[in-house]
N, C-alpha and C positions, 0 to 999 in steps of 0.2 A: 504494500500500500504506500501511496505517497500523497504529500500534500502540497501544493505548491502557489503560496500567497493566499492562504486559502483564512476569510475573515468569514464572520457573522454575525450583522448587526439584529438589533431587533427593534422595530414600528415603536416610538412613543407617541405622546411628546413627552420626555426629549429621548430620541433615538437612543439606543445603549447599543454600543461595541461591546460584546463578551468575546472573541476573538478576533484578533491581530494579525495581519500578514506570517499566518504561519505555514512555517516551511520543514516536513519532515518524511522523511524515507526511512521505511521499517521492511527490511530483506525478509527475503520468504526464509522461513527457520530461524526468525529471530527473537528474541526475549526481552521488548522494551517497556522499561516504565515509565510514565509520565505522574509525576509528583508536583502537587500543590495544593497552599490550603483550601480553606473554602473561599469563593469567591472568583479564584484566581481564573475560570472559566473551563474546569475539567468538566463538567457534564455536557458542556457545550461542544465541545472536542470529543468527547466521549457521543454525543448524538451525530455528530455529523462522521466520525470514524464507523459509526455503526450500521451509517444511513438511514436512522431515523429523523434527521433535521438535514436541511441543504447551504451550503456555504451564499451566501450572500456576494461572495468576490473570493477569484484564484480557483483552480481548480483541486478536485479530490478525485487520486486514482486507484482504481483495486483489481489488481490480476490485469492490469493493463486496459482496465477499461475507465476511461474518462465520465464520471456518475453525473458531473452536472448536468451534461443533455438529457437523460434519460425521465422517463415518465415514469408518473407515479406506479404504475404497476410492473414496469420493469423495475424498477429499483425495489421494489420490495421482493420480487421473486430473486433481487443477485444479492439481496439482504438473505432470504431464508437457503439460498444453494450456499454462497459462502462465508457468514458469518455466523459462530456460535456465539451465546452472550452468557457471562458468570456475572450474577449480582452480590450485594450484599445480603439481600434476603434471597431466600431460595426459592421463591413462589412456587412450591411446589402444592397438589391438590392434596389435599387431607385423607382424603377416601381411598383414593387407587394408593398403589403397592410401589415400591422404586420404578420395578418394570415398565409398571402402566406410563409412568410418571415421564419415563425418560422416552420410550413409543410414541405418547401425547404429542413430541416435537416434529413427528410425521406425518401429523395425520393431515394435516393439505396437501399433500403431496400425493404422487403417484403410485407409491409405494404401497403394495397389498398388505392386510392386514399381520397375516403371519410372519413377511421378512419384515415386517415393520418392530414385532416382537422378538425377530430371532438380531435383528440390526440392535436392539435394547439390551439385549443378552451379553452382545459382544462389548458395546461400550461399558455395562456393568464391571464386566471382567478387567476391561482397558481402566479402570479407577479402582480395582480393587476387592469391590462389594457383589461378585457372584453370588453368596453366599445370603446377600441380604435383598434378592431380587424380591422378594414375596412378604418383605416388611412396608407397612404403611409408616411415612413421615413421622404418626408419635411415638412407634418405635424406633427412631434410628437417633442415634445423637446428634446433635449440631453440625461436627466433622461429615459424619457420615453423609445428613440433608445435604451439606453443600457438594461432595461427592457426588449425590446422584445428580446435583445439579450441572456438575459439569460433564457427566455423561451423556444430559441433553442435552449440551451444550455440540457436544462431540457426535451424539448419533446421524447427524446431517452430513457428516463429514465437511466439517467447514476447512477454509484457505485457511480460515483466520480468528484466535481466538480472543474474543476482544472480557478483561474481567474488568469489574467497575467492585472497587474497595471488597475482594473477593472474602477476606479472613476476619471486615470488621465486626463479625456478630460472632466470632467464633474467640474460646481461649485458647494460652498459647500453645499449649500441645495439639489442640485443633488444627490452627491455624500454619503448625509447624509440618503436618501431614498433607495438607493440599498444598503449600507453597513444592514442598518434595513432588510432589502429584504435577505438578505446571512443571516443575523443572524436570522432571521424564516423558511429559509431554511433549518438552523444545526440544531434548535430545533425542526424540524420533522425530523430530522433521516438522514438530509445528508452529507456529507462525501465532508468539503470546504476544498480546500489549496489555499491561497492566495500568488502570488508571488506580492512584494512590495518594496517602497523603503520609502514610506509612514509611518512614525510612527504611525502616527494617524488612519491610516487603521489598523496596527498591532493590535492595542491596544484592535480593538473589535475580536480580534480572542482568543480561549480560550489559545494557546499557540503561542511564537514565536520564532522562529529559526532563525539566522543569519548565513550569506553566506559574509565572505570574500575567496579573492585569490582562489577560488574556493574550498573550505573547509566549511563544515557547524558546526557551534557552539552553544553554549546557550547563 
């Protein structure tokens, strides 16, 4: 993914700049995080990285495709083929099981019900939690919730996985297990950005990027 001059202002009165002529190239199999406080316009970078919001000025590129022309309903099918998303909470459904929970991420798609469930099975394994395919959300711990979460995250098989404060709701043994869990995800080949405000999360990513005033920096 790259970004290049890429701002977005938003309608007042009086217009607000949340980002700045930003400029950043994240390599495919890369592990970057972007650090800053509140304010500093990570949601904003974080919306438009994700293709949920559109830059106002500069372009955003992903897998070499230039997003700003694209229409709404293309951009959101190149949002669900190549972007997984890890939140702070794990919106996961209460009632379905990890399985159901981590399948749920296919169901627009074309994909029949059973590889839908056997595609579940696999990401399970790939974070860990085989074992805990058939537990619903108020059995699994905190750690584990966000696990399954990022196996939905992964059942798409996304480019690109984009977390937003992935460990905030977790303690630190928790949060010491899925940071490990991202960093064997990069060492097979995938392609992290971590949005943070976390040093200690930064620190396990191969680079990090700061975002004041909505400007990103080294």
């Amino acid at each position: 993914m790259a970004m290049h001059g890429v701002g977005r202002t938003y309608d007042g009165p009086p217009p607000v700049a949340a980002l700045r002529d930003c400029h950043l190239t994240v390599r495919r199999g890369e592990f970057v995080a972007v650090v800053g406080p509140s304010g500093s316009g990570k949601s904003t970078f974080l919306n438009i990285a994700g293709l949920l919001d559109t830059p106002t000025e500069g372009h955003y590129v992903l897998d070499g495709i230039d997003t700003g022309p694209l229409p709404d309903t293309t951009r959101t099918a190149l949002r669900g083929r190549r972007i997984g998303f890890v939140f702070q909470a794990f919106h996961l459904v209460g009632h379905l099981t990890a399985r159901e929970n981590v399948a749920l991420a296919l169901l627009y798609t074309r994909v029949p019900r059973a590889e839908r469930l056997d595609r579940a099975d696999e990401a399970l394994r790939q974070v860990g939690l085989a074992q805990r395919a058939g537990a619903t959300p108020s059995r699994l711990s905190g750690g584990e919730q966000q696990r399954v979460a990022i196996a939905r995250a992964l059942v798409g098989r996304p480019s690109l996985l984009l977390c937003d404060e992935p460990t905030g709701n977790l303690d630190s043994v928790s949060a010491g297990t899925v940071l490990a869990l991202l960093e064997e995800l990069h060492r097979a080949g995938m392609t992290v950005l971590v949005i943070t405000h976390d040093p200690a999360v930064a620190a396990r990513a191969d680079r990090t990027v700061t975002i004041r005033d909505g400007r990103l920096g080294r």
